[in-house]
C-alpha atoms as one frame of an Amber mdcrd trajectory, in Angstrom:
protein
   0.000   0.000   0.000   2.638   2.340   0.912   4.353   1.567  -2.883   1.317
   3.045  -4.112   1.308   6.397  -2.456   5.572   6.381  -3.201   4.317   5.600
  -6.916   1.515   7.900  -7.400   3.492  10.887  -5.364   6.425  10.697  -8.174
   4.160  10.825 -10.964   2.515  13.659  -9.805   5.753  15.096  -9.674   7.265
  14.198 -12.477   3.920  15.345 -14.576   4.101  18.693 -12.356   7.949  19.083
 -13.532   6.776  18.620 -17.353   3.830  21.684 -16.978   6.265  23.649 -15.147
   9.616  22.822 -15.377  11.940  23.234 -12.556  15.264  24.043 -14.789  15.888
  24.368 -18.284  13.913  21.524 -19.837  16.242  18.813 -22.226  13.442  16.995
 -23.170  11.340  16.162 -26.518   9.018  17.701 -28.158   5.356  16.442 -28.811
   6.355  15.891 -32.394   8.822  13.250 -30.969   6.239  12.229 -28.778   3.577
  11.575 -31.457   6.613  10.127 -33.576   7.004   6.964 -31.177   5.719   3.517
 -32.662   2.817   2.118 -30.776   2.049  -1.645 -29.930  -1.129  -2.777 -30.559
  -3.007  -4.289 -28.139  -2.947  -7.572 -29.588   0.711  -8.030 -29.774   0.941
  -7.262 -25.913   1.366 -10.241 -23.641  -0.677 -10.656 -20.227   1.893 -10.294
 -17.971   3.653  -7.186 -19.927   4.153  -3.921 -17.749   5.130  -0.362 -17.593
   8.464   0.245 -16.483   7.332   3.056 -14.682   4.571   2.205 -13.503   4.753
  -1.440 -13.241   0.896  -1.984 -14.449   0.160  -4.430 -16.543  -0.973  -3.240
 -20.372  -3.602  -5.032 -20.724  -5.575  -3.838 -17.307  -6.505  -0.697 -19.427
  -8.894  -1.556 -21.609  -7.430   0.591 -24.565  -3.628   0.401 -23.586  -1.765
   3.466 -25.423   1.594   1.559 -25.346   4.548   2.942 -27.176   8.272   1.390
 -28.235  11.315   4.010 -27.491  13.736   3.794 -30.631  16.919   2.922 -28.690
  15.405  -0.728 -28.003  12.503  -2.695 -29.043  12.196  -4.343 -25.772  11.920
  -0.742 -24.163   7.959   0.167 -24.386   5.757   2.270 -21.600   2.651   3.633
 -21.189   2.577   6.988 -23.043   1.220   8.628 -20.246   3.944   7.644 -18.007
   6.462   8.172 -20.710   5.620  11.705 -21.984   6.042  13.255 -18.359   9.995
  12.174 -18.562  10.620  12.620 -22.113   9.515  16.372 -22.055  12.255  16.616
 -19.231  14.631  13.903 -20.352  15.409  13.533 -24.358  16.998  10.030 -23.102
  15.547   6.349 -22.254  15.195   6.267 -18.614  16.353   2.769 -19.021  19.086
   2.664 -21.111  20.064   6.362 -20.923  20.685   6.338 -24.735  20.102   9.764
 -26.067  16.849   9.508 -28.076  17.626  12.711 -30.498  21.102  11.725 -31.330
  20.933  10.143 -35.172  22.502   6.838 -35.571  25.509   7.765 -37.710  25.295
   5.109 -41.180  27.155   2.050 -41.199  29.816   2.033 -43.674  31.578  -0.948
 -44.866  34.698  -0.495 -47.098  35.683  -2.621 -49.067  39.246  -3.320 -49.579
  39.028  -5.204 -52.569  39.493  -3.536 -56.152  36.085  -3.307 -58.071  35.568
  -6.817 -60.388  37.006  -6.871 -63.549  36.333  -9.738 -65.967  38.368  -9.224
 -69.303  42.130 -10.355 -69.190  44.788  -8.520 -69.743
């Protein structure tokens, strides 16, 4: 019982801190925010929960549940997401920067282009 007050006192807080913010906000904006991929609710498993908020998806009856692009395996309830993100622009699992681009993946290739005529 006392989690629950613990719980429901930081999210107040932490959705007070994204209306008014206490310092300089680093966060997203709700472009980013309506960006994110959701997961349907058929693709969510019974015993999946919020990271947040630790309640399960599927005890809402229309879960708004969205994937973070860092990880696939990251995914929270938007409400409890979009509080943090307008203060953080970072996973508050993985701490990954969420506005930094992924930088291409370049391969070189040593090898001289192919050539089939003899010389």
């Amino acid at each position: 019982m006392g989690d629950s007050s613990v719980l429901e006192q930081l999210s107040a807080q932490l959705f007070e801190d994204a209306l008014n913010p206490p310092h300089e906000a680093k966060g997203v904006d709700q472009t980013f925010l309506d960006s994110l991929d959701r997961i349907p609710r058929k693709k969510l498993k019974k015993d999946d929960t919020c990271a947040i908020c630790n309640t399960a998806y599927l005890e809402d009856q229309y879960p708004l549940v969205v994937k973070l692009p860092c990880n696939d395996m990251h995914h929270f309830d938007l409400e409890c997401i979009g509080p943090w993100l307008k203060l953080h622009a970072t996973c508050p699992l993985c701490r990954k920067d969420l506005l930094k681009k992924k930088e291409p993946v370049v391969i070189e290739d040593d090898e001289e282009p192919w050539d089939d005529t003899f010389g």
